[in-house]
C-alpha positions as CSV (number, residue, x, y, z in Angstrom):
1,X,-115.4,81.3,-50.6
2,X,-118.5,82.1,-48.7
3,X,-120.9,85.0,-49.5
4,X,-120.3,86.6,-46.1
5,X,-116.8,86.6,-46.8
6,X,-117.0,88.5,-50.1
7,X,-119.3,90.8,-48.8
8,X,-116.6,91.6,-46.1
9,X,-113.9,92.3,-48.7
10,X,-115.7,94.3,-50.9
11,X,-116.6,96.7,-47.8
12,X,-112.8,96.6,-46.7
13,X,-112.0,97.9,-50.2
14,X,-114.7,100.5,-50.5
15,X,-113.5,102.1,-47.1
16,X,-109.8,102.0,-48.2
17,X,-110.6,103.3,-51.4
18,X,-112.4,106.1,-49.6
19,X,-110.1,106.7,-47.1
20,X,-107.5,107.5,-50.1
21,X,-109.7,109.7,-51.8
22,X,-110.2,112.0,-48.6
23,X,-106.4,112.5,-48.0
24,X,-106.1,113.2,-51.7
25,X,-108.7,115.6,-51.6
26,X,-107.7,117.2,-48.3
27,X,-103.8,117.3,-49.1
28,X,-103.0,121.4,-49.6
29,X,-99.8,123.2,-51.0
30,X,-98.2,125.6,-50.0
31,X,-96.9,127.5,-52.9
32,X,-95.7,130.4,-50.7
33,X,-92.0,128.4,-50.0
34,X,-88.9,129.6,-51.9
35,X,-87.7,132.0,-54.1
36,X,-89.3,132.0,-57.8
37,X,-89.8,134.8,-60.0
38,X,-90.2,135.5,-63.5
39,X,-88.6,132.9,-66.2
40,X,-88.5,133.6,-69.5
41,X,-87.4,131.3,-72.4
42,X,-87.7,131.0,-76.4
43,X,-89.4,129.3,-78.5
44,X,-87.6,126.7,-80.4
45,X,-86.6,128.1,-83.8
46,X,-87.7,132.1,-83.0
47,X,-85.8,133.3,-83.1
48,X,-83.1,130.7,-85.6
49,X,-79.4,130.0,-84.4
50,X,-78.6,131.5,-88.3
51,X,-80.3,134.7,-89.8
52,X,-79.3,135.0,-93.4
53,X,-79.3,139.0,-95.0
54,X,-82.4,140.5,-95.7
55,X,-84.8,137.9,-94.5
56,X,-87.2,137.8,-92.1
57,X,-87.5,136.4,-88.4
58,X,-89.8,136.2,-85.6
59,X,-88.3,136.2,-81.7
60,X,-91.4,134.2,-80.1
61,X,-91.1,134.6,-76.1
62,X,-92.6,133.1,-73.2
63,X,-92.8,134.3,-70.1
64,X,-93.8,132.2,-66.9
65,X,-94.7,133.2,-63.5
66,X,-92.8,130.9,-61.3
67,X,-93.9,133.2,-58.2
68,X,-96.8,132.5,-55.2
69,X,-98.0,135.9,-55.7
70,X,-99.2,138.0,-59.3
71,X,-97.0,139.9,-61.6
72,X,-98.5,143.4,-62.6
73,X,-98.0,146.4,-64.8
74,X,-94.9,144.6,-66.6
75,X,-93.3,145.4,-69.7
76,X,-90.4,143.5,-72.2
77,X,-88.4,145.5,-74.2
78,X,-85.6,144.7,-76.8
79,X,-82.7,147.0,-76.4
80,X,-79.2,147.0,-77.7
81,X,-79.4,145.7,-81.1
82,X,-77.9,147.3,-84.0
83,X,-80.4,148.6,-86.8
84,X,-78.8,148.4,-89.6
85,X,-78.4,144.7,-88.7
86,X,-81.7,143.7,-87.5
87,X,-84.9,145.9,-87.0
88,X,-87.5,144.3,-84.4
89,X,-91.2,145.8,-83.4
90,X,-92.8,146.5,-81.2
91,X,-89.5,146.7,-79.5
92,X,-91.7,147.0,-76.2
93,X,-95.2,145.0,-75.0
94,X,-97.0,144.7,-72.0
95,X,-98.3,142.3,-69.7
96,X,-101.0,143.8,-67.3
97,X,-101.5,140.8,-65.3
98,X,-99.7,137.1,-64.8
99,X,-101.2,134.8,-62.3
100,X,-99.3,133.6,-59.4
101,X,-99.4,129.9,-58.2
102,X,-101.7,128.8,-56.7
103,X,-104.1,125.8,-56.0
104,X,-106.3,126.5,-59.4
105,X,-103.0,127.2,-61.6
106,X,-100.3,125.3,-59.8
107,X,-97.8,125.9,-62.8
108,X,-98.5,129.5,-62.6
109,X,-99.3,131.8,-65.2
110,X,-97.6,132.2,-68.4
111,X,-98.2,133.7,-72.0
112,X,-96.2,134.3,-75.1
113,X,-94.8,137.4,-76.7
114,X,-93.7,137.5,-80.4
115,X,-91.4,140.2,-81.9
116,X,-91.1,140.7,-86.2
117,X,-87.5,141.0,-87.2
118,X,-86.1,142.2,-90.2
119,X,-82.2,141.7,-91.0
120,X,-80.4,143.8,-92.6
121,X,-76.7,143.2,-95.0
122,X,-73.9,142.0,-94.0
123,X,-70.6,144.4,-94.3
124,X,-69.3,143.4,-97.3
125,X,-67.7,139.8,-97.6
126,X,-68.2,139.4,-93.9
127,X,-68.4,135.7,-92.8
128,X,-71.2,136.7,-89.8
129,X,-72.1,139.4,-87.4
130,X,-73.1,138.7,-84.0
131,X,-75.5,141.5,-82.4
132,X,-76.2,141.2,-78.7
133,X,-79.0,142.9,-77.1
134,X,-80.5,142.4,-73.7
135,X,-84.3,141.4,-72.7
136,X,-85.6,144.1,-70.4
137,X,-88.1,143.0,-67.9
138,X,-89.9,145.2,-65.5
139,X,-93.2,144.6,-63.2
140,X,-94.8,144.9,-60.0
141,X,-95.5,142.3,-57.4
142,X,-96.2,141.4,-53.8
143,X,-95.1,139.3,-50.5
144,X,-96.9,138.1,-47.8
145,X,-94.8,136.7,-44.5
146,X,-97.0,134.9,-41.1
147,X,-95.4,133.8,-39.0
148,X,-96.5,132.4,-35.2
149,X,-93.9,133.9,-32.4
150,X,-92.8,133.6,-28.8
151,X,-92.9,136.6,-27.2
152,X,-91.9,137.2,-23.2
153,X,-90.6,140.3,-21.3
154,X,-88.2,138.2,-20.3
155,X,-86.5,136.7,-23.6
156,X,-83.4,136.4,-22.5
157,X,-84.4,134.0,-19.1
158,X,-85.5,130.6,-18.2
159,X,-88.6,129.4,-19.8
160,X,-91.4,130.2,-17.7
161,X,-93.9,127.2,-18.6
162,X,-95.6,129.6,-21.1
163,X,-93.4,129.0,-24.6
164,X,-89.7,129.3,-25.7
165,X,-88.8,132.5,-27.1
166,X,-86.4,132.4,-29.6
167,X,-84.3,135.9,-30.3
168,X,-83.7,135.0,-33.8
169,X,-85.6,133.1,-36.7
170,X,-84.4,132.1,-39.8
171,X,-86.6,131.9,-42.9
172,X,-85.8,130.6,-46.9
173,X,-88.2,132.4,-48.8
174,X,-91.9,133.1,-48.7
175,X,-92.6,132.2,-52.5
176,X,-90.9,135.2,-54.3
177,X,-87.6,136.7,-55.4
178,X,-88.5,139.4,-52.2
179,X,-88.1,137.7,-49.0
180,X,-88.1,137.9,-45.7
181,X,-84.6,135.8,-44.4
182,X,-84.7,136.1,-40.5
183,X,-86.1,138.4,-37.5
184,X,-84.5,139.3,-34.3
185,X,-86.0,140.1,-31.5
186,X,-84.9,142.3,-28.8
187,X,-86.2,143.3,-25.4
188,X,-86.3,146.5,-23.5
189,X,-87.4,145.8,-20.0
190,X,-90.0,148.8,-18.5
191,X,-91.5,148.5,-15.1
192,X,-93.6,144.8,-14.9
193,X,-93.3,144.0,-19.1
194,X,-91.2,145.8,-21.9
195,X,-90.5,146.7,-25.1
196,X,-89.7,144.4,-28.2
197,X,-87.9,145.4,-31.1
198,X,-89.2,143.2,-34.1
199,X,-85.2,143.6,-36.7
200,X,-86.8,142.4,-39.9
201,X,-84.3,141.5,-42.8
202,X,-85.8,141.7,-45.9
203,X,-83.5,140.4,-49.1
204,X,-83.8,140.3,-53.1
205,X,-82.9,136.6,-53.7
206,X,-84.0,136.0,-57.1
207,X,-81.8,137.3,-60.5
208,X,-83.0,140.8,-61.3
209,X,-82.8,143.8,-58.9
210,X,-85.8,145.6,-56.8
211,X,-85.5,149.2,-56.5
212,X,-88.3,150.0,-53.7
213,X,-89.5,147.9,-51.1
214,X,-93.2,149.8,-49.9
215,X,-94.5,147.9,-46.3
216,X,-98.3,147.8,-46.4
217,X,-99.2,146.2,-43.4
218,X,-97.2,145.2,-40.0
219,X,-99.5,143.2,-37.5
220,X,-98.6,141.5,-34.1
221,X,-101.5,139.4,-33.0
222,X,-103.9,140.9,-35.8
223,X,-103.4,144.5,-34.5
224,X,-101.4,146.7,-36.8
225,X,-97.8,148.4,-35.1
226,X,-98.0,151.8,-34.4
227,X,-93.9,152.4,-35.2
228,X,-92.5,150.3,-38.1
229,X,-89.8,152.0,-40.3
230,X,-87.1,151.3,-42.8
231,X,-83.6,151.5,-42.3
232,X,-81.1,152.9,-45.1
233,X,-82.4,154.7,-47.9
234,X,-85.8,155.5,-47.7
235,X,-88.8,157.5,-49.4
236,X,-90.5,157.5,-46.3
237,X,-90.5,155.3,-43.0
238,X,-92.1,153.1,-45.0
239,X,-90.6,152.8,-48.6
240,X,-86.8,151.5,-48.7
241,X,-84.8,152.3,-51.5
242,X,-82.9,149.9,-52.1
243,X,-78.9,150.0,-54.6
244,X,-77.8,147.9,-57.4
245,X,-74.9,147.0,-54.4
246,X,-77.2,146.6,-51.8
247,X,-80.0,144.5,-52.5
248,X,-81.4,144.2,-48.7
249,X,-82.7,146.5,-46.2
250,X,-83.6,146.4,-42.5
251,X,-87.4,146.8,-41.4
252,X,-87.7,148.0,-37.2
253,X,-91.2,147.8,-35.2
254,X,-91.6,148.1,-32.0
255,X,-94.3,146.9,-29.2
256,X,-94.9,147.2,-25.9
257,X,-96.0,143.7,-24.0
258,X,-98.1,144.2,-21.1
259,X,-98.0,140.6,-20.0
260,X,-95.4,139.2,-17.5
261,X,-95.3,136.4,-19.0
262,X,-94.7,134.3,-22.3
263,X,-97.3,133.8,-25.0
264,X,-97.9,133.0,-28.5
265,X,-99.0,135.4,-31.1
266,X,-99.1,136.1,-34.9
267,X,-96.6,138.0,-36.5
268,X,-97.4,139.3,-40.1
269,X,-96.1,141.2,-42.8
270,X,-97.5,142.4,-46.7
271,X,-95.0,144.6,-48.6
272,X,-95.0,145.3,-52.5
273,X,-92.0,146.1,-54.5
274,X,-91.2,146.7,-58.1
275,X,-88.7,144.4,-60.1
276,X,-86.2,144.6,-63.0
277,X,-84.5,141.9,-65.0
278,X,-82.2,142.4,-68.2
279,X,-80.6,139.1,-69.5
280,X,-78.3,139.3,-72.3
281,X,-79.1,137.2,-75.7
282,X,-77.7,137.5,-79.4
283,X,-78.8,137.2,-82.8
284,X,-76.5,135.4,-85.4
285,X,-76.7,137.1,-88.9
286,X,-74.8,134.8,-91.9
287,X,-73.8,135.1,-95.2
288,X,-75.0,132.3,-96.7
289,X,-72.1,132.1,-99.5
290,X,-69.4,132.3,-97.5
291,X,-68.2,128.4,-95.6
292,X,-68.7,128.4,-92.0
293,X,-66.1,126.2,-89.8
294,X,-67.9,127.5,-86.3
């Protein structure tokens, strides 16, 4: 093979090489898709399947933020279990902080908790005793929603050559258990534009239950709405409440367009909310004398 021809390949393979490289490096996430929350799991052997009488055992936790956004002021507690079966401490600790996703901590943040137990005696010739208890989880977080619209004083016409409204969008989840799952739009023609009503459905879709929903910012096209309020039970216009039947609420802001025509805009929203989670576990105390056939 001739020099020249060498010379050729190695530059083909240096470019290619490069080219791959740049996409690599340019490729982004978006971690603000979905529905994840807080998962919390044990660590093998803490605590054991069996507890035997008067011995010691350690519940070892960890908790994982599976969330786009950052879990704050949260707490764990172990409640329900019978003391004079098994004593645990603390029976309550605190996270301050756990990191969202992101593109420096694409797994999200996570740490582990660890609780001391102590069990206690069995009632007397008692085979086993079986003590549930449920894992209390409460924190604060946030969700951000941006969106790019279609809005027209005439949404319910022809397409004018400007862009195609659409009077409702549909959404999956913006990268937390709080989410924003579709917005309606409705017009209110007034002289040469109108009025839009922005109908913003906001849903719990994760496992635990929120129990306020606070809006801290509702901006069309970068400028903040001047009438945005809940639906339902409220604090104020701007806090929902929200029930352990209902786990959704209704968000209305209105505009006035003084174009004729259709254009594009931004359409964004930030709430914050606070979350609980109990999930129910069991400890299994044993008598080691007595034969076990379970």
């Amino acid at each position: 093979m001739k020099l020249t021809n060498v010379l050729i390949i190695v530059v083909l393979a240096i470019f290619l090489v490069g080219c791959g490289s740049s996409g690599q490096g340019t490729a982004k996430t978006n971690f603000k898709t979905g529905s994840g929350g807080l998962r919390t799991s044990f660590f093998n052997n803490a605590p054991p399947d069996k507890i035997y009488p008067n011995s010691d055992f350690r519940i070892i936790l960890q908790i994982k933020n599976e969330a786009a956004y950052d879990l704050t002021a949260g707490e764990i507690s172990i409640i329900g279990l019978e003391e004079k079966y098994f004593e645990v401490g603390p029976v309550r600790q605190v996270f301050p902080l756990l990191e969202g996703r992101s593109l420096l901590n694409p797994s999200g943040g996570k740490m582990f908790m660890e609780f001391e137990g102590k069990a206690g005696k069995l009632f007397q010739n008692a085979q086993n005793y079986r003590g549930n208890y449920f894992l209390k989880t409460k924190f604060k977080s946030a969700v951000e929603f941006s969106d790019t619209i279609c809005l027209s004083p005439r949404l319910y016409e022809i397409y004018d050559s400007g862009c195609n409204p659409q009077e409702k969008k549909g959404y999956s989840g913006q990268g937390a258990p709080l989410a924003i799952t579709d917005i309606e739009l409705v017009a209110y023609p007034i002289g040469t534009g109108a009025k839009i009503e922005f109908r913003t459905r906001l849903k719990n879709l994760g496992n635990g239950m929120i129990s306020h929903i606070n809006l801290k910012s509702a901006r069309l096209g970068g400028v903040e709405f001047q009438e945005c309020e809940f639906q339902g039970p409220v604090v104020n216009a701007h806090e929902a409440l929200l029930s352990a039947n209902k786990q959704e609420s209704m968000l209305l802001c209105e505009t006035t367009l003084a174009s004729s025509s259709s254009y594009e805009t931004t359409l964004a929203f930030d709430f914050d909310y606070d979350y609980e989670m109990k999930e129910q576990h069991q400890l299994n105390l044993v008598n080691p004398n007595v034969q076990s056939y379970w």
